[in-house]
C-alpha positions in Angstrom: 16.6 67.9 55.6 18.3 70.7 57.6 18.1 72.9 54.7 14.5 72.2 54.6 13.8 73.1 58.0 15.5 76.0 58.1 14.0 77.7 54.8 10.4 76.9 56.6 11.8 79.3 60.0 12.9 81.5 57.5 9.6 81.6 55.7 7.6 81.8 58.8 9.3 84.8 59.7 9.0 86.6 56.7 5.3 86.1 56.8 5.3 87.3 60.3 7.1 90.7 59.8 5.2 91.2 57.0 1.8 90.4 58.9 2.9 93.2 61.7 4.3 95.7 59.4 0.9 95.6 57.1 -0.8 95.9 60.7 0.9 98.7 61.6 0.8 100.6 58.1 -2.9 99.4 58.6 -3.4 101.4 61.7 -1.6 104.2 61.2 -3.5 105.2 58.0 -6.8 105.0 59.0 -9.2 107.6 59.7 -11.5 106.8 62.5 -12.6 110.3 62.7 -12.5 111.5 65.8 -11.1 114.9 65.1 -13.3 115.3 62.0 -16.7 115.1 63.6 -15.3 117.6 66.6 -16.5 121.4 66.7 -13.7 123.1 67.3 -15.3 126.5 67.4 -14.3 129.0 70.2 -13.6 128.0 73.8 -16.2 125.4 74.3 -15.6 122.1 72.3 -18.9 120.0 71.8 -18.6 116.4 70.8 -21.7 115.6 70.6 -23.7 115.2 67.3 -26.8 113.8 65.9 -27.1 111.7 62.9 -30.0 112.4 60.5 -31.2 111.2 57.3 -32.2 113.4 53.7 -34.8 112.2 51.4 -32.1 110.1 49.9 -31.4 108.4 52.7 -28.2 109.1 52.9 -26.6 109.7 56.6 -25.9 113.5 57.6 -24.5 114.3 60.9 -24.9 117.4 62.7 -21.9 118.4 65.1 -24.0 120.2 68.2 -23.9 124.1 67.8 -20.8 125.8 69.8 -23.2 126.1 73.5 -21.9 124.4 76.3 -25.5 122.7 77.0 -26.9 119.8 75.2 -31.0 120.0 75.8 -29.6 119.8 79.7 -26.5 116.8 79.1 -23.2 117.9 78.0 -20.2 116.4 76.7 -17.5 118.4 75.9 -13.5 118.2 74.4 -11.2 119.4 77.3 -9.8 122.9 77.2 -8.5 124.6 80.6 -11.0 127.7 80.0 -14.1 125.5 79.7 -12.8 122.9 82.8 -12.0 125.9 84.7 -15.9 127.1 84.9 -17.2 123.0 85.8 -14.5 121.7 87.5 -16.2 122.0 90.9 -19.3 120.4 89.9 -20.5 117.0 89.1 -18.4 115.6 85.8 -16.7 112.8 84.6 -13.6 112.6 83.0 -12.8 110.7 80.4 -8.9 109.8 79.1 -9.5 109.1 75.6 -6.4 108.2 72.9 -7.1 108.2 69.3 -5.5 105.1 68.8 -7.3 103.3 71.2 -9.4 100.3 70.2 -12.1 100.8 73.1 -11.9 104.6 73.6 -13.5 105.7 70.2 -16.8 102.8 70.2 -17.4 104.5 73.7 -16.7 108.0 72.3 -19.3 107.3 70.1 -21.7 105.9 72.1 -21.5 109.1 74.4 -21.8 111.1 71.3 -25.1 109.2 70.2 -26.6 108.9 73.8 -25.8 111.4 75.9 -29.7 112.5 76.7 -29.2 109.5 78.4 -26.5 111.3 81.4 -28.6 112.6 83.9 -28.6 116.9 83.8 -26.4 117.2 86.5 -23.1 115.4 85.2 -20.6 117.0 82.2 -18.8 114.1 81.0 -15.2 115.5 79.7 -12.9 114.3 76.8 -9.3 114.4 78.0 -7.1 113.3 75.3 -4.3 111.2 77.1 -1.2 110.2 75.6 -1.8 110.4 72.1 -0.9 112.9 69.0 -3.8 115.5 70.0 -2.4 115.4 73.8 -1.5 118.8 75.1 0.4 120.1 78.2 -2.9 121.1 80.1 -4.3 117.8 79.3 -1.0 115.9 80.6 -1.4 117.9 83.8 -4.8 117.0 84.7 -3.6 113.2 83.5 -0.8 113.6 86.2 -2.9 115.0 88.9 -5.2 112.3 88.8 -2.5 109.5 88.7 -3.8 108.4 85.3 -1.4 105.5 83.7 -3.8 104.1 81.2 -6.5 105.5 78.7 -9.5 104.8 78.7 -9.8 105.6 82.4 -13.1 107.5 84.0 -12.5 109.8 86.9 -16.2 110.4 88.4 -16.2 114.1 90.6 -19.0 115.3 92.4 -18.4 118.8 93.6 -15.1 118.5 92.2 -14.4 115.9 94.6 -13.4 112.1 93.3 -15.5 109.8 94.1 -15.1 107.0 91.8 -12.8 106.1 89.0 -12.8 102.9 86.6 -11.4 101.4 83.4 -13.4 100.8 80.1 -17.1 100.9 79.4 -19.7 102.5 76.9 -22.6 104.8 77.9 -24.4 101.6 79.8 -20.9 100.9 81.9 -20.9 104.9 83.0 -24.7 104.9 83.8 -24.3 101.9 86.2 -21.6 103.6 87.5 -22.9 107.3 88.2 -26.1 105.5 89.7 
């Protein structure tokens, strides 16, 4: 009977290990595409994009020609030239990771709905603790006491006036307004 009981642990662990290393192997080789649908043309990133449809109806996306503006909204990839010339007006910043489970539905849903922003806010993508994190994005991190992604910073005037965790577009809208 002890024999018994003990080849069940061990089986139960087996299965285990194996559940969290498939998990793991899961994660780490899928492409959620975050980097692929980004514009990385000269200093202004856009993140933006529009999805349209061909005669086949096949989905085509359109990343958002390198221009700061998007018909009056903008949401843009962090770069310290581009922050530098909207950093005193009204934005809001957004510490995204690529690994994150809520960060890339509400990248998305900025992507698809930013006409939505009113014209006078930029929101920013600050990529926070994750593989495309670099030492200008770490600093800004660290200046606003950011511990956890997925974190908003709202600035008016370059001043902070509000900051939250988590949300899609209809979180940030009730929170700008």
């Amino acid at each position: 009977m002890n024999n018994r009981g003990n080849s069940v642990i061990i089986i139960l662990v087996v299965v285990l290990v194996v559940g969290v290393l498939g998990s793991i192997l899961y994660f780490a080789t899928r492409d959620f595409g975050s980097v692929a649908d980004i514009n990385t043309q000269g200093n202004n990133t856009i993140v933006a994009d529009e999805a349209t449809t061909d005669n086949g109806n096949n989905v085509q996306h359109n990343v958002v020609p390198n221009d700061l503006e998007l018909a009056g909204h903008h949401y843009i990839q962090f770069n310290s030239e581009t922050y530098e010339e909207i950093k005193n007006q009204n934005h809001i910043l957004f510490f995204y990771a690529n690994w994150c489970p809520t960060c890339r539905p509400a990248d998305e849903q900025f992507r698809k709905r930013i006409r939505e922003l009113a014209h006078e806010y930029t929101i920013v993508r600050v990529n926070y603790n994750d593989t495309d994190t670099d030492v200008d994005e770490k600093n800004l991190a660290n200046e606003h006491g950011i511990t956890y992604q997925h974190t908003f910073v709202l600035l008016e005037n370059g001043k902070e006036v509000k900051r939250w965790n988590g949300g899609e577009m209809d979180e940030l809208l009730s929170q700008i307004n």
